[in-house]
Steps between C-alpha positions, in 0.01 A plus 500: 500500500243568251103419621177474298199582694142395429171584694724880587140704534409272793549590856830357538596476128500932505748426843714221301566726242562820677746298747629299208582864312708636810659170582900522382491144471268555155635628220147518295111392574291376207096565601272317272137552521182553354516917596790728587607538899480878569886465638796599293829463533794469307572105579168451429369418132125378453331285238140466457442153371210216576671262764299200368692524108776376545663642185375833627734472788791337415685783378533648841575177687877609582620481858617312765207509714140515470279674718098436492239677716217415318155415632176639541154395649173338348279774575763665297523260219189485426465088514719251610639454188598765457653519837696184402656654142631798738644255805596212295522531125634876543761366751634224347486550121785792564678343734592193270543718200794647755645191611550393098638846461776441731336656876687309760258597799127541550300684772150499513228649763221191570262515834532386830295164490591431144498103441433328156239246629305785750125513418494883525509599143764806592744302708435228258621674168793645707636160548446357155713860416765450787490076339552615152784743555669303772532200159696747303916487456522853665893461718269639798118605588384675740130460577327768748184422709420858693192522716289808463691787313488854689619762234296800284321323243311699203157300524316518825415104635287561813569179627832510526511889633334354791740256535783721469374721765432193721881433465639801522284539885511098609835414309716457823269178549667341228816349640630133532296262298256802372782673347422332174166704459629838643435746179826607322629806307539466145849689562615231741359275196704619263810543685509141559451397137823713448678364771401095387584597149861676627547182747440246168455212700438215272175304428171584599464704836157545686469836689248525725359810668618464826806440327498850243409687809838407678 
């Protein structure tokens, strides 16, 4: 199989790709992005190119399967506008430039919570993305809601280092019904994406995080 990766200088876009590069089921990864992944290997060919030009991308769109990890915070963005061109317009805009390019399956990485009418802005915008690429011809998609992510991560987010401790101490609390919002790896993240994307099932597949952690 042949996968194109976007959002691969995330926390679990860095694990898709590394996985994806020692997987023998993948002949080649395509990572396109606005800056180079410090990762090389010899499946592994990268394109810088802006995700929202569609023209820009196209080119690379050739695969079976597309993988996308992107996302990022407000505080990070900047606004939420900017927020929303990264979750939404960032998301989308490649992956129907794929599907017309002939990419039978589509995985994506949304949010526990994510719903298209929520009145949280975040969780909000993540469902309008998960709505929007759910309407596309892809054969299969494959739409990921993890809870918190544990992994290293370059930028330091206070918040969610406390959090991540919290887990890693209290984390055998979160059985049964609270498995849903027990923290994941972004390894156990990505493995799954592979896995959905090996399985193929047909038409569009919710994966919770109770469900990613196994």
């Amino acid at each position: 199989m042949r996968a194109v990766v976007t959002g691969a200088t995330g926390l679990i876009g860095k694990e898709l790709v590394k996985q994806l590069a020692h997987s023998s089921d993948f002949e080649h990864v395509t990572v396109i992005g606005r800056r180079y992944l410090d990762y090389s290997h010899p499946k592994v060919g990268q394109h810088i190119a802006d995700l929202g030009n569609p023209a820009a991308i196209r080119p690379y769109m050739r695969g079976d399967v597309m993988f996308c990890a992107l996302g990022t915070t407000i505080k990070k963005a900047g606004s939420k506008e900017n927020f929303r061109l990264v979750d939404h317009h960032y998301v989308v805009t490649p992956a129907k430039v794929a599907c017309e390019e002939g990419v039978k399956q589509f995985c994506v990485v949304s949010s526990i919570g994510a719903k298209a009418g929520s009145g949280n802005f975040y969780l909000r915008t993540k469902g309008e993305m998960e709505r929007d690429v759910a309407a596309l011809p892809f054969a299969s998609v494959h739409i990921f809601r993890p809870s918190l992510l544990l992994g290293y991560r370059d930028e330091i987010r206070p918040g969610e280092m406390i959090a991540e401790t919290f887990f890693k101490v209290f984390g055998f609390i979160f059985k049964g019904k609270l498995k849903r919002y027990a923290a994941v790896h972004a390894s156990t993240v990505a493995k799954a994406m592979i896995k959905a994307a090996l399985e193929g099932k047909p038409g569009v597949n919710i994966h919770e995080s109770e469900m990613i952690s196994g």
